[in-house]
C-alpha positions in Angstrom: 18.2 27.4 -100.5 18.8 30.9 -102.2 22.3 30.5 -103.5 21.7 30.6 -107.2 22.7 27.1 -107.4 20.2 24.5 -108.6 22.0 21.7 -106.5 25.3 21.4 -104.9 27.8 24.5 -105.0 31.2 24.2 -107.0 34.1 24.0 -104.5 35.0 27.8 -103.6 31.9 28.9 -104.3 31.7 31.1 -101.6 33.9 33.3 -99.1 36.7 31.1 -96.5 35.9 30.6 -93.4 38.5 32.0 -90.4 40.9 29.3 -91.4 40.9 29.7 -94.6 38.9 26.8 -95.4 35.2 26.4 -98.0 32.6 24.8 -98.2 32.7 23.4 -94.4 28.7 23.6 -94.2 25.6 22.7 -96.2 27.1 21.7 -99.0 26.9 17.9 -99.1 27.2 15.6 -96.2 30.4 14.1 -95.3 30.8 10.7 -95.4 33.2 9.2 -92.5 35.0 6.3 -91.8 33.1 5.7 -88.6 30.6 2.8 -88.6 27.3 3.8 -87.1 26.3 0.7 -85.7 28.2 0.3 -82.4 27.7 -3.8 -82.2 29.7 -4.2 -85.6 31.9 -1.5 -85.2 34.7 -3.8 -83.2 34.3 -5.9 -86.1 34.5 -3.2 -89.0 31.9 -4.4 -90.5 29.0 -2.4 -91.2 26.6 -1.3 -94.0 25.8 2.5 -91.9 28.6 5.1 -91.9 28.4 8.6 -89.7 27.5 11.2 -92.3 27.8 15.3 -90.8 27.6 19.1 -91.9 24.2 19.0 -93.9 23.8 18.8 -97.8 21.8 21.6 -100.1 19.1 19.5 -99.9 18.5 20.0 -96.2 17.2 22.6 -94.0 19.9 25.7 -92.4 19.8 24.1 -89.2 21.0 20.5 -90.2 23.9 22.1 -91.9 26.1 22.4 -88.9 29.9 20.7 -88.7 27.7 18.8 -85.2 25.2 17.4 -87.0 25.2 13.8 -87.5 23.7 11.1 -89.5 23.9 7.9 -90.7 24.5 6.3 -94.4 25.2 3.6 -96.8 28.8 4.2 -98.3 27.9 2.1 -101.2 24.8 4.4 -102.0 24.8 7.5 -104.4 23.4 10.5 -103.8 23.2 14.0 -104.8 23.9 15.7 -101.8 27.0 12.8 -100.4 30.3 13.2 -100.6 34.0 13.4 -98.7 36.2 15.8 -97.8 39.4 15.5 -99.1 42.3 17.2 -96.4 45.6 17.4 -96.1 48.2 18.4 -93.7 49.1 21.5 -92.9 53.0 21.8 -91.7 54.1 24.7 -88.9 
């Protein structure tokens, strides 16, 4: 809430984590590929996707990578977004 940002962060706002990575919590909520609704999801056809990791516009404790919700893929909102990833060679 006190991060001198009146909505979402810029990307590298703030310190990596361990792996190197920012922005992993509270920023906006991570939309997934995963349907919510289990009776469709054979089907892959749903209107709900699994959002996690909390947006600015949420409380501290529903900014965790475990915490879940669901969404509308086709709705726009502030505090909804992906996370783009690559892969990382050994």
């Amino acid at each position: 809430w006190e991060d001198g940002h009146s909505g979402h962060a810029p990307v590298g706002s703030f310190a990596a984590n361990l792996f190197g990575l920012h922005d992993m919590h509270g920023n906006v909520w991570e939309m997934t590929r995963t349907v919510a609704d289990a009776e469709y999801a054979a089907e892959g056809d749903s209107s709900f996707h699994i959002t996690r990791g909390g947006g600015w516009m949420f409380p501290g404790h529903m900014s965790g990578t475990s915490v879940r919700r669901s969404d509308e893929p086709a709705k726009k909102r502030p505090n909804l977004g992906l996370r783009v990833a690559r892969e990382v060679r050994n």
